[in-house]
N, C-alpha and C positions, 0 to 999 in steps of 0.2 A: 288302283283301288280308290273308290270317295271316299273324301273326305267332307267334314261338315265344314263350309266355309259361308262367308259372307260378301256379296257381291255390289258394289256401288256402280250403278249405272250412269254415264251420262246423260241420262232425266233426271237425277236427282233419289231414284229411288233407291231400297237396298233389299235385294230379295238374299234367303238365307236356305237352304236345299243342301244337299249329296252332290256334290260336284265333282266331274271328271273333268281334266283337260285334254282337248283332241287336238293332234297335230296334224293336217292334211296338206297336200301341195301347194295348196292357196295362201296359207293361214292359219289360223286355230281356231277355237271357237268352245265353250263351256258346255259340257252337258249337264243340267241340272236336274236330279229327280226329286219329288218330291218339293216342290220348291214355294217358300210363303213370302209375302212382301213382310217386313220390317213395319211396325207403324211408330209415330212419334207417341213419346209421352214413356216415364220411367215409372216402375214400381218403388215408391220409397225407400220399400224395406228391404229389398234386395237390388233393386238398379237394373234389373230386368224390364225391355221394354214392355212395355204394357200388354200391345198385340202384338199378333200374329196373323196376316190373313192369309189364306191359300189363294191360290191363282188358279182361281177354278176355272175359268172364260178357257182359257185357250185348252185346259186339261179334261174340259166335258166334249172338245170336237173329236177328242179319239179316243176310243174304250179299251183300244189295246196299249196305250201308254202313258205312263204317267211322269214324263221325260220333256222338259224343252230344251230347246238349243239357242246360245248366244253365240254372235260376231264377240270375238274378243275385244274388237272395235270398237263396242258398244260398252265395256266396262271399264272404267277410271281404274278401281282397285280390289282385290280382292283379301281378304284376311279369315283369321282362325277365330270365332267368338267367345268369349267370355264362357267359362262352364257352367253357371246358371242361364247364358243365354241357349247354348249347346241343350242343355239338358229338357228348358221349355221347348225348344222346339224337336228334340225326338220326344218327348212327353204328346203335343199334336198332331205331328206329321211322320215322325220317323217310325224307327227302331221301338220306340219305348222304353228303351235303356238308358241309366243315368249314371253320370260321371261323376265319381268321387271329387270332389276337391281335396287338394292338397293343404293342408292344414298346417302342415310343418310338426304332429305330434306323431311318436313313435309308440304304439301299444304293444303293451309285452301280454305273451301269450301263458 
């Protein structure tokens, strides 16, 4: 099952997508749908980064999918994002669904 993770490349980038991990005889390798670069720069008020860009170049050469593939090789580290970060990006690329934050209050019904 994907999960929404965040992916640090060795270039330096960090792209953010639905990721699968694939285990094949060779090696492994990320499958990412949906997948945006991370840009520098934070929302004040929430710490959210600013942008989002999609990685349209490589995902406009094929109409039937909206899927890249990485060499695990190619990734330093991989992590779970923040839920307002989670949340902007199904808000542009995903699902559309948004994750509560845990707040630590209990309402009585």
């Amino acid at each position: 099952m994907s999960e929404t993770l965040v992916l640090r490349l060795v270039t330096g980038e960090e792209i953010i997508g639905k990721v699968d991990i694939v285990f094949v005889p060779n090696g492994e390798f990320y499958k990412i749908k949906n997948p945006a670069i991370l840009l520098l720069g934070r929302d004040p008020e929430s710490g959210v980064p600013v942008g989002l860009a999609g990685l349209a170049d490589p995902l406009q050469l094929s109409e039937k999918d909206d899927t890249i593939k990485l060499k695990a090789d190619h990734v330093l580290w991989d992590y779970k994002p923040m839920t307002k970060l989670e949340n902007a990006y199904n808000e542009a690329y995903g699902s559309g669904l948004i994750v509560a934050e845990n707040t630590g209050v209990l309402l009585k019904g």
